[in-house]
N, C-alpha and C positions, 0 to 999 in steps of 0.2 A: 505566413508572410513571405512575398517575394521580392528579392532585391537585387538590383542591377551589381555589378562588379565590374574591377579591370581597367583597364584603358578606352577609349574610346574603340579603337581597331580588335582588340579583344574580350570587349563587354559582353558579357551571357547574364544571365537574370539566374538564380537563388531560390531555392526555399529555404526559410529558416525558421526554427521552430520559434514559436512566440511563449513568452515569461513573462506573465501579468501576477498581479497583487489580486488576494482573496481575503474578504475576512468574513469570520466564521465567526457568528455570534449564536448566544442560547438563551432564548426568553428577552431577547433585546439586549443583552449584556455581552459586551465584543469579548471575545474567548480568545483569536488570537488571528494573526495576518501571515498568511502564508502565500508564495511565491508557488506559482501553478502554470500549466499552459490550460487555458481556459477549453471545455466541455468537461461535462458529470461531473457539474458543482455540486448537487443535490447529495451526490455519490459521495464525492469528498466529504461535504460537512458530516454526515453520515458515518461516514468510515472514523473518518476522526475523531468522532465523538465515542463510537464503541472502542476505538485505543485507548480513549484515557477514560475510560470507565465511566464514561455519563450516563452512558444507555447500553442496554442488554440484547434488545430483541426492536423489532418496527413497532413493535405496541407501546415503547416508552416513546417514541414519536408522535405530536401531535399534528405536525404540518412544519412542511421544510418549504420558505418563502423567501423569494429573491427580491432584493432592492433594487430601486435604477440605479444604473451605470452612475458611477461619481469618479471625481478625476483622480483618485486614488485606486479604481477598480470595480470588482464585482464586492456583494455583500448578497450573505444569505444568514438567516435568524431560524434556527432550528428551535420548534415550541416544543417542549417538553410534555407529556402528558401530565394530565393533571395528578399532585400529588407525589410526581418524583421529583427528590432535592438532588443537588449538586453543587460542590463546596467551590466554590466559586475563585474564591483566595488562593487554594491551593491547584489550581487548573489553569485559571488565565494566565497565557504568557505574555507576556512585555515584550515589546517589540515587531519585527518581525522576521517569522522562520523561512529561511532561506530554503531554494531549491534544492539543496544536496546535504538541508540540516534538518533531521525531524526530532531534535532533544535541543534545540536551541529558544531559550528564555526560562525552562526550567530552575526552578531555584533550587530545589534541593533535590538530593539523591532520593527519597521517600517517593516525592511524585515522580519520578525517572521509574523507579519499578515497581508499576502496578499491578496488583494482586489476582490474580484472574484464577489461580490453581493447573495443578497440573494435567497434561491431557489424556483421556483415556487409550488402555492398550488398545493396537491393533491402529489401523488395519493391514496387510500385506500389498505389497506392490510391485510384479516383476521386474525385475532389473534391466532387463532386455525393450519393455515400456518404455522406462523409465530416459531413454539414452533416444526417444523417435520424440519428447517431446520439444525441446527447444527446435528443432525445425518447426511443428506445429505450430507452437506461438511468433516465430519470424513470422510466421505469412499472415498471422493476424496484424500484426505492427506496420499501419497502413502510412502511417505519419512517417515512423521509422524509415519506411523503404525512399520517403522525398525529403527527409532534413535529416538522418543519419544521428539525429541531436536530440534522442528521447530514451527513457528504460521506458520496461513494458511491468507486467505482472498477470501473470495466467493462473486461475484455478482450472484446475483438471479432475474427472470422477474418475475412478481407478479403472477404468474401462480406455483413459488415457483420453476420453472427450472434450475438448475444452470448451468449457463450462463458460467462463466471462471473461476478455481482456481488456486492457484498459494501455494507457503510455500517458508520458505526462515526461516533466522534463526534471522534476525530482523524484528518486526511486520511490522513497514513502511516501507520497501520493499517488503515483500510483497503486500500491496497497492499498491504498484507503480508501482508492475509487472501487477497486475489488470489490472488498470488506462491503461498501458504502449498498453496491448494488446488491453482495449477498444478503445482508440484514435485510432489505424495504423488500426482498422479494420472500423474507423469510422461509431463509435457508438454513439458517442457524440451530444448533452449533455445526461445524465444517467439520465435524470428525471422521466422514469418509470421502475425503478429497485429499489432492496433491496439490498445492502450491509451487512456483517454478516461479524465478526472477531473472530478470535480465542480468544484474546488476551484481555487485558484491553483497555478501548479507553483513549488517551490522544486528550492533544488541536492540536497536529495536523495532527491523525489520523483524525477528524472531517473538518480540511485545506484541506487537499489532499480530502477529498470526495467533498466536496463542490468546491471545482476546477473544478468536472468531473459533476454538478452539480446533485446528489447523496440524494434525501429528506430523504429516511429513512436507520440508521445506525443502527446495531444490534452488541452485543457482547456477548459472552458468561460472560464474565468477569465485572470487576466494569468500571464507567466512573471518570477522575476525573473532580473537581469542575469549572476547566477552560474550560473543553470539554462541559460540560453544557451549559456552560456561552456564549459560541462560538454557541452550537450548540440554542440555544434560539435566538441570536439572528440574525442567519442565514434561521430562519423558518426553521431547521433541524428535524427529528424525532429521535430521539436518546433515543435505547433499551439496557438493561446492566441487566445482570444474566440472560440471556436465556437457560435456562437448564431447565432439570426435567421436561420439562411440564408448567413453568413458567415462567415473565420477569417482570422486573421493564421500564416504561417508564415516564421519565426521560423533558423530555422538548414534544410539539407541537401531544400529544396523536391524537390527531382527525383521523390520516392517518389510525389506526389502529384500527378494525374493529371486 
């Protein structure tokens, strides 16, 4: 979106990122409306649904199908393959999940931490890698670089390649566009890649990775004390202030090399 500013005598024109409403239905049953900057909606519903445990792999996916435009937004109906249930009651949230909430309509702590198991040892990852990737994913953050007003999210192969990026104008969507693209191109489980975030890590920025089963998580920013607590004891690797040439790590160091 671009938009004029200022005074008449000092008006310049604007990008600004744009925040639209999405909902995410499964089997025609609306699951929940989340605030998104619209592209890789397919991605999203995708992504989100292997966060909360609906679907495993692209074979629980039967066809992810967009609705028209209504004056509420986008709508897409993710069909389950045939035979897989999903508990309906304890999954749809109420309301709608704000850009910078991805635990907002939850009713109880039970559905907040879903069960995915812990992830396997390994793999290793230079340290010296590790500190060249947040420039790599700036220059993929094409939106970033004209409205300043998005996170990103990067998978990376331990070879430090990046793998998929995505931006969006709430962190955990963009994970979930991540997530969304690694599942349907079945890539799953992510156990030898690196994750890297724009963003701060919460407790269930650390959820959604370990869904996609995800050992080492990286942020440029802090983690907080819940993301910790999750990621210890998920056998997680979780890195926070990766900038400048430096990082803090934070829980299960040994992967880093």
């Amino acid at each position: 979106m671009v938009c004029d500013q200022g005074s008449p005598q000092l008006r310049r024109r604007d990008h600004v990122v744009i925040e639209e409403p999405l909902e995410i239905r499964v089997d025609t049953h609306s699951m929940a409306v989340t605030m998104r900057t619209p592209g890789h909606d397919s991605e999203l519903a995708a992504g989100y649904l292997l966060s909360e445990g609906v679907i495993r792999s692209a074979a629980d996916i039967a066809d992810i199908r967009p609705y028209p435009r209504n004056d509420f937004g986008n709508v897409f109906d993710v069909l389950l393959a045939p035979g897989l249930d999903w508990d309906a009651q304890r999954l749809v949230r109420p309301g709608v999940v704000s850009s910078s909430c991805g635990l907002c309509g939850k009713t109880t702590l039970d559905a907040v931490r879903q069960r995915f198991g812990q992830v396997a040892p390994g793999p290793n990852f230079p340290g010296d890698l590790l500190t060249q990737l947040p420039d790599t994913l700036r220059v993929a953050q094409e939106t970033f670089s004209a409205t300043g007003g998005l996170h990103a999210a990067g998978l990376f192969d331990l070879q430090g390649n990046l793998l998929i990026a995505r931006e969006d104008i709430g962190r955990h969507n963009a994970l979930d566009k991540v997530l969304g693209r690694a599942l349907l191109d079945g890539l799953l489980p992510l156990s030898q890649q690196v994750l890297l975030l724009s963003g701060r890590v919460s407790f269930e920025m650390m959820q959604k990775a370990l869904s996609a089963g995800i050992p080492i998580v990286a942020a440029v920013s802090a983690p907080s004390s819940l993301a910790v607590d999750f990621a210890r004891a998920s056998r997680q690797t979780l890195i926070g202030f990766l900038r400048n040439g430096r990082f803090n790590i934070y829980t299960h160091p040994r992967r880093i090399r």
